[in-house]
C-alpha positions as CSV (number, residue, x, y, z in Angstrom):
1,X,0.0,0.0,0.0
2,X,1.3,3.5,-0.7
3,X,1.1,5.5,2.3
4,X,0.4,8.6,0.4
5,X,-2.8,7.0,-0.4
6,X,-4.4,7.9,3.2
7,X,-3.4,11.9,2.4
8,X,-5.9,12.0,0.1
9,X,-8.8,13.5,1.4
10,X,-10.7,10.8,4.1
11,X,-10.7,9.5,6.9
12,X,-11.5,6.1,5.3
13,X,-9.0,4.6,3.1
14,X,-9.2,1.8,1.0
15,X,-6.6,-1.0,1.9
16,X,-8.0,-3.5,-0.5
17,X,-10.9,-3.5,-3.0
18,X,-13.1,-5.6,-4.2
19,X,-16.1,-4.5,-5.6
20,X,-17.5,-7.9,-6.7
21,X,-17.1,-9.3,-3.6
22,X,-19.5,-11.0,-1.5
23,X,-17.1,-10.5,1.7
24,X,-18.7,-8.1,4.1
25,X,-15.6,-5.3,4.8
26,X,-12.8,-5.4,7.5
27,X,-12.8,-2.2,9.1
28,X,-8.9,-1.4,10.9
29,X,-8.8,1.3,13.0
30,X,-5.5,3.2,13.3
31,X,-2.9,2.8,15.8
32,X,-1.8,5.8,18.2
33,X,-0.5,8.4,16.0
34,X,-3.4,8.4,13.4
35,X,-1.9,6.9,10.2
36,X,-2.9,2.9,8.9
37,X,-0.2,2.4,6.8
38,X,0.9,-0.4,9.2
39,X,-1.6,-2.6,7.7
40,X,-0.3,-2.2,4.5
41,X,1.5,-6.2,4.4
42,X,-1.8,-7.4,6.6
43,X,-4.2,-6.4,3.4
44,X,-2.0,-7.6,1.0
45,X,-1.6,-10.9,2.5
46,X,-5.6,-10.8,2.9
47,X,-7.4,-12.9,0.3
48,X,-8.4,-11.1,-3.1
49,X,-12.2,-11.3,-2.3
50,X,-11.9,-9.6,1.0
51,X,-12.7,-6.2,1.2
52,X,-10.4,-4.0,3.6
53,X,-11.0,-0.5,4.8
54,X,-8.3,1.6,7.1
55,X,-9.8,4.2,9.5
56,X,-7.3,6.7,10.1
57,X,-7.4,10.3,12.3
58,X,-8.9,13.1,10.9
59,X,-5.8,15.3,11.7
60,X,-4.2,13.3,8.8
61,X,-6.9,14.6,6.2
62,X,-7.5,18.2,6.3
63,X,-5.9,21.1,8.8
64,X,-9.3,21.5,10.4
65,X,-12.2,19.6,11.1
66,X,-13.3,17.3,14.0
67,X,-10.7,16.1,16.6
68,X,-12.6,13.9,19.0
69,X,-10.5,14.0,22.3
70,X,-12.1,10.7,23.6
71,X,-12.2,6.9,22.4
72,X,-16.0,6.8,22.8
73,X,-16.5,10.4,20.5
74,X,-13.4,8.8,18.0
75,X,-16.4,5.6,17.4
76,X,-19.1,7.4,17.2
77,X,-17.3,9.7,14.4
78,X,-15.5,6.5,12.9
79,X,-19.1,4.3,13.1
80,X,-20.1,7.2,10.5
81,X,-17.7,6.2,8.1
82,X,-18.2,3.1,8.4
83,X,-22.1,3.7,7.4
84,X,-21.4,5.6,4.5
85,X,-19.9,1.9,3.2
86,X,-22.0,-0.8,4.8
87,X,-24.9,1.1,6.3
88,X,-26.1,-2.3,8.5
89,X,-24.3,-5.4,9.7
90,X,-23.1,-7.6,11.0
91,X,-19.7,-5.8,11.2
92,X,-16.0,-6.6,11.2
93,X,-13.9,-4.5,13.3
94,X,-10.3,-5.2,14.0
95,X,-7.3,-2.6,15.3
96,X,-3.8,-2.8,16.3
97,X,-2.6,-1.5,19.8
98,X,-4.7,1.5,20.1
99,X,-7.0,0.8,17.3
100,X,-8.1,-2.4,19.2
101,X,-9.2,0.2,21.8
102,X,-11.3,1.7,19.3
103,X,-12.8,-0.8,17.6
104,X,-14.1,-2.3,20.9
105,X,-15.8,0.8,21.3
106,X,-17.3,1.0,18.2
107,X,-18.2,-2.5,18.5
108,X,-20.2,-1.5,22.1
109,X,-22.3,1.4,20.5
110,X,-23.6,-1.2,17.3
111,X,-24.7,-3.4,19.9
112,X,-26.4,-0.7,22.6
113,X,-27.8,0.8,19.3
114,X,-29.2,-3.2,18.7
115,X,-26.9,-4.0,15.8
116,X,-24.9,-7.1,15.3
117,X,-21.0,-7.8,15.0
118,X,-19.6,-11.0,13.4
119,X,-16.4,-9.7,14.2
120,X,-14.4,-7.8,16.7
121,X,-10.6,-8.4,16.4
122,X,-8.1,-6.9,19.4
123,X,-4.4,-6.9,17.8
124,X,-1.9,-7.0,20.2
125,X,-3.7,-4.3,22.0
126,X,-3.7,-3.9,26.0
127,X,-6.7,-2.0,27.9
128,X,-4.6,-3.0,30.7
129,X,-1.1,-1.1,30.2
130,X,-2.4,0.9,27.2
131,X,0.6,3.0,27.0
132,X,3.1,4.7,29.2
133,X,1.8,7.4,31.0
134,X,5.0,9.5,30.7
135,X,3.5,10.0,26.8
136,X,0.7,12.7,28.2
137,X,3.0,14.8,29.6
138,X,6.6,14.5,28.5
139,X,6.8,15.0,24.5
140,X,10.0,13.6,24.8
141,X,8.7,10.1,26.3
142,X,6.1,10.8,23.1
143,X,8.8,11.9,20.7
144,X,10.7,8.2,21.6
145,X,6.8,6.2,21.3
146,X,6.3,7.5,17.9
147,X,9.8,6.1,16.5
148,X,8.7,2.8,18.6
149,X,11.3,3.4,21.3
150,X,13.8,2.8,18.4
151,X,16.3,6.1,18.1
152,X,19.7,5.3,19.4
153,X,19.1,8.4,22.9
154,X,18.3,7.4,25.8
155,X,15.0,9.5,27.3
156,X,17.0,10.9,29.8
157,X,19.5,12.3,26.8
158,X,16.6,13.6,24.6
159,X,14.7,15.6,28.0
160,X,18.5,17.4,28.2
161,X,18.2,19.1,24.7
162,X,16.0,22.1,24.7
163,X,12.3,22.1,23.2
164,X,13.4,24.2,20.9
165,X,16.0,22.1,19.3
166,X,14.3,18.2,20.0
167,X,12.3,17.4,17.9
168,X,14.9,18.7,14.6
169,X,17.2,16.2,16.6
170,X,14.9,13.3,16.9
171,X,14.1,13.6,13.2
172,X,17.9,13.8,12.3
173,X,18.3,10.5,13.6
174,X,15.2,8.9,12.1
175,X,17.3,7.9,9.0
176,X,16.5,4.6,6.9
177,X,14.4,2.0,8.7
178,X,13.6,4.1,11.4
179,X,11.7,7.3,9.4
180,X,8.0,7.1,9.2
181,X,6.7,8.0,6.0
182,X,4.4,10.7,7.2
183,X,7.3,12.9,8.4
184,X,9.0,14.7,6.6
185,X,10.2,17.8,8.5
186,X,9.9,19.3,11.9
187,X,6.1,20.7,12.1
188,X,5.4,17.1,10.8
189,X,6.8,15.8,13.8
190,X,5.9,18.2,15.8
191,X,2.0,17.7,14.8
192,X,2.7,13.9,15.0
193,X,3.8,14.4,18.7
194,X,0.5,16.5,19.6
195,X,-1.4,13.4,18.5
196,X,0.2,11.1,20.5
197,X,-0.1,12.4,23.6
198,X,-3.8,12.8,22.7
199,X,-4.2,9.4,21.8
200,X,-2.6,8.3,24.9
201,X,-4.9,11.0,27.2
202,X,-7.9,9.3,25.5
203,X,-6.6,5.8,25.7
204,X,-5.6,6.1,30.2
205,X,-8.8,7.7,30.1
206,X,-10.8,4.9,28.9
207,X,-9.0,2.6,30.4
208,X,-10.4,4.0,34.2
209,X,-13.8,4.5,33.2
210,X,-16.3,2.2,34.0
211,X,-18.9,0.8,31.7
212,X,-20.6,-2.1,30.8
213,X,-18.9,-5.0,29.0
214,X,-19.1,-5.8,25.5
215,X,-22.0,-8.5,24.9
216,X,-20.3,-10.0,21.9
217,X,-17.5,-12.7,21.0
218,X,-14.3,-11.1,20.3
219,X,-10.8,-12.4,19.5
220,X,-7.0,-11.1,21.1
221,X,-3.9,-12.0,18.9
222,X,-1.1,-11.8,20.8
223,X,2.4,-11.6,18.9
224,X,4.2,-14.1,20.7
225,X,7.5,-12.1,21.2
226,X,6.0,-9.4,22.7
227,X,6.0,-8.6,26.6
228,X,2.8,-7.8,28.2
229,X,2.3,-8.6,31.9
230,X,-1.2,-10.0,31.7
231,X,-2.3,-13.1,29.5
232,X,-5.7,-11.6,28.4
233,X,-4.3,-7.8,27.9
234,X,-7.0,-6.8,30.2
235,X,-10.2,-7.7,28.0
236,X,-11.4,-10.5,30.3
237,X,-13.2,-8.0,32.1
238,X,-14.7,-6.1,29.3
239,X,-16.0,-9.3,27.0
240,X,-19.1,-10.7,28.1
241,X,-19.1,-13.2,25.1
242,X,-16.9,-15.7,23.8
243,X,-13.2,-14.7,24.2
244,X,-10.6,-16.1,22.5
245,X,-6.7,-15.3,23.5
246,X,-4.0,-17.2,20.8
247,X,-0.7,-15.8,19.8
248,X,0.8,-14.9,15.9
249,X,4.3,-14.9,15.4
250,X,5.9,-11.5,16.1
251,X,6.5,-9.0,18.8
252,X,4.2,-5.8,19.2
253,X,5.2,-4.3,15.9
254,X,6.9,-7.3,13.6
255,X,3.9,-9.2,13.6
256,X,2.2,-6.8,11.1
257,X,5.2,-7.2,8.8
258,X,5.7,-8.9,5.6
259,X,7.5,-12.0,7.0
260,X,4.6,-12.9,9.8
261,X,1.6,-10.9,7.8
262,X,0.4,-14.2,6.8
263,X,0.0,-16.0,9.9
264,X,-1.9,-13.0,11.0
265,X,-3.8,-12.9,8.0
266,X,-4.8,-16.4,8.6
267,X,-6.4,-16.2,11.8
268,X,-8.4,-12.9,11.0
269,X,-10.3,-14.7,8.0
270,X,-10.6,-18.0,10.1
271,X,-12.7,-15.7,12.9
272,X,-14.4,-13.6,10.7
273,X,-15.7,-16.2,8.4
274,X,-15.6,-19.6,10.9
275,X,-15.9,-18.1,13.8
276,X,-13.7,-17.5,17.4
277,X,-14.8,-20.7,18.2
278,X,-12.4,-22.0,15.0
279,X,-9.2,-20.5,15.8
280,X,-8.7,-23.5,18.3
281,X,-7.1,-24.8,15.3
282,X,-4.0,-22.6,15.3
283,X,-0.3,-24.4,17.2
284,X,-0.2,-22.4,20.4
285,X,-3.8,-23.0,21.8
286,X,-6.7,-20.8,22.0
287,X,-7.9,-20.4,25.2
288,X,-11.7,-19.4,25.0
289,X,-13.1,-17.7,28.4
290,X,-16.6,-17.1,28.5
C-alpha cells in the first residue's frame, strides 16, 4: 500500500478493494499516531475477495475539522464512516494497539444501538497497560513512542536538549528504517507528537472508566515475542461473550510485517468467516473464556 494513499482526502481509506465481492468489509482502525499504513502487508496478505478499509485520524486529512478527544467520541465519528460503506451489519472491526481500543468501542455502541458484530478483532492491543503514562505529559517520552522506542538516545539524553531544538534532533536521527513516511520535516513531527499524547490521554482515560462490558465474541492475537504482563491484555473483564486469546508470530510491531503478515492474515479470516470458536485450530492454543 502507498502511504500517500491515506493523504488524500478521508478518513477512510481503501486498503483492499473488491467491488464484486460478497465479503462483508474489515474495518482497521488506526494505531496511536493516526496513520494505517501499518496494515499495508496485513491487506496484501488478505485474500483477493476480501474487502479491507483503514480508518485513520482526521488530523491526517484536512488542517481543520473534527478532533474527538475521547475513544468513545473517535467511534461514534468513525461508526459514521463506516455507514457511508455498509450502512447495517453484522460488522467486522479489527485494530492494532490502540486501534483495538477503538474498535471495541465501536463494536459496544452497534450493539447498545441493537446491531450485530460478526467480528471484533483486538491486535496485540492492551486495555490493561495501554501506553506509558509518561506520553501525556513529556513530548520527549512521546517523541521516543512515535519512533517505537527505536532512536539510538536514551529518554534521559533527549529531556537534556531544549524544546526548541528536540524534535529537529529526533528527526535527524530517524534515517532509513527508522523514518515514518508521514514525516517529513519538523512541524510534521511536531503535529505527530501533539497526537500522540492525545491518543494516549484518551486511551488512560478509557482505560479507568467504567462501563458495561461488550456482549459479543471477540478475539486477542497476541504476537508471541511481545511482553505484556497480563495473559488476556485486560479484555477479560470487558467481554461478556466468547473470548478467545491465541498468539501470531511476532513481537508488538513485527507481527504486522511482511514476514509474519500471513500468519496474521490467517487467523483474522478464520474468525471472521468460521468463527472464534475455530481459531482453536492454530499451534499455540486458544484459550476461549466465557
Amino acid at each position: 500500500m502507498d502511504s500517500r494513499r491515506q493523504e488524500q482526502g478521508s478518513a477512510l481509506v481503501p486498503l483492499r478493494e473488491s467491488p464484486a465481492s460478497d465479503q462483508r468489509p474489515l474495518f482497521l482502525i488506526h494505531p496511536l499516531g493516526g496513520t494505517v499504513f501499518c496494515y499495508g502487508e496485513l491487506s496484501d496478505a488478505m485474500p483477493d475477495d476480501q474487502p479491507i478499509f483503514g480508518i485513520q485520524a482526521y488530523d491526517h486529512v484536512a488542517p481543520t475539522g473534527p478532533r474527538p478527544a475521547t475513544i468513545e467520541d473517535m467511534a461514534e465519528h468513525y461508526l459514521r464512516l463506516v455507514r457511508t460503506v455498509q450502512p447495517e451489519g453484522p460488522y467486522r472491526f479489527g485494530g492494532w494497539c490502540m486501534g483495538g481500543a477503538v474498535a471495541y468501542a465501536m463494536a459496544r455502541q452497534v450493539r447498545e444501538e441493537g446491531g450485530r458484530v460478526e467480528t471484533l478483532a483486538l491486535i496485540d492491543s492492551s486495555i490493561a497497560d495501554p501506553v506509558p503514562p509518561a506520553w501525556v505529559d513529556d513530548d520527549a517520552a512521546a517523541i521516543l513512542g512515535a519512533f517505537g522506542n527505536e532512536l539510538p538516545i536514551t529518554l534521559a539524553e533527549l529531556q537534556q536538549i531544549s524544546p526548541q531544538r528536540r524534535l529537529q534532533h529526533a528527526l535527524s536521527l530517524a534515517e532509513g528504517h527508522l523514518a515514518r513516511p508521514d514525516v517529513g520535516n519538523v512541524e510534521d513531527l511536531q503535529r505527530l507528537v501533539a497526537l500522540y499524547r492525545r491518543h494516549a490521554r484518551a486511551l488512560l482515560q478509557y482505560r479507568d472508566q467504567a462501563h458495561t462490558p461488550y456482549d459479543g465474541s471477540a478475539v486477542v492475537i497476541r504476537g508471541d515475542e511481545a511482553m505484556h504482563n497480563r495473559h488476556d491484555m485486560g479484555w477479560e473483564a470487558k467481554i461478556d461473550g466468547s473470548l478467545v486469546i491465541l498468539e501470531t508470530p511476532g513481537d508488538h510491531r513485527s507481527l504486522l510485517s511482511k514476514r509474519h503478515a500471513n500468519a496474521l492474515a490467517d487467523r483474522l479470516v478464520v474468525a471472521m468467516r468460521e468463527g472464534v470458536g475455530a481459531l482453536s485450530r492454530f499451534a499455540g492454543g486458544a484459550a476461549a473464556t466465557l
